[in-house]
C-alpha positions in Angstrom: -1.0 20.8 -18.7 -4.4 20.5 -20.1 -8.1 19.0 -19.7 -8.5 15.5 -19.4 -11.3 13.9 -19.8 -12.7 10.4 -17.7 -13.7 7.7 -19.5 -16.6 5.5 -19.0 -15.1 3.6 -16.1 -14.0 6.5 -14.2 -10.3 5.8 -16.0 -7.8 8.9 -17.0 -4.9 9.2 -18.8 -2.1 10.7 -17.6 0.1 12.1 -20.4 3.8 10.8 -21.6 5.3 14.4 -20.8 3.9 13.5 -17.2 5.2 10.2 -17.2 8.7 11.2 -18.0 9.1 14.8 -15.8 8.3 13.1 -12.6 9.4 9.2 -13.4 6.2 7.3 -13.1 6.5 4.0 -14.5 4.3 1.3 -15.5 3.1 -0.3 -12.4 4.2 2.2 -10.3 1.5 3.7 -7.1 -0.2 7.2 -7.2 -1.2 8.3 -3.9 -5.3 10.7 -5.2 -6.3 12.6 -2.2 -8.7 16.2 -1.9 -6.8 19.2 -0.5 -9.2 22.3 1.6 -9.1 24.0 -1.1 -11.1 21.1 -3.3 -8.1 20.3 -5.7 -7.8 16.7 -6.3 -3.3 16.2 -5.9 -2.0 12.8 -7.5 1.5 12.4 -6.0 3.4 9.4 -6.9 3.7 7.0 -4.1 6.8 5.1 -2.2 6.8 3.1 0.7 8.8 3.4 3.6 9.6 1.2 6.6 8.1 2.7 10.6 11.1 1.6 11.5 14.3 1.7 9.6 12.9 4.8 7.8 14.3 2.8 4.6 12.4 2.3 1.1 14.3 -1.2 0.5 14.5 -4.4 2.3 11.8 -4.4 4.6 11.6 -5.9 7.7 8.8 -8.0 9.1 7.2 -7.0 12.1 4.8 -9.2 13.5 4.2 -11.1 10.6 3.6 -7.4 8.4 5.9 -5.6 6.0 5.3 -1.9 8.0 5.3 1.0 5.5 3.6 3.9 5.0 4.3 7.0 2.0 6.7 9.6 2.0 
């Protein structure tokens, strides 16, 4: 896809073509995390409910919206 380079608040831009091949929207969550291998992954994020195992209308638990990502 190409080199990006970080600017001077450790900011990058992730290209239109990205934006529109895997739907990322303004506002939307990426999930950054360092495989063995050293690669740094962005994968976009959702949340899902512990219990229902649904991504809409969660329900409280304990006072807590319960989600983790896909």
């Amino acid at each position: 896809m190409g080199i990006f380079i970080f600017d001077n608040l450790g900011r990058v831009v992730l290209p239109k073509k990205l934006h529109d091949t895997f739907k990322i929207d303004v506002g939307d969550s990426l999930e950054i995390f360092v495989t063995n291998n050293q690669e740094i992954v962005f994968r976009k994020y959702e949340a899902v409910c512990h219990i229902c195992g649904t991504v809409e209308e969660f329900i409280m638990v304990k006072g807590k919206q319960e989600y983790d990502i896909v």
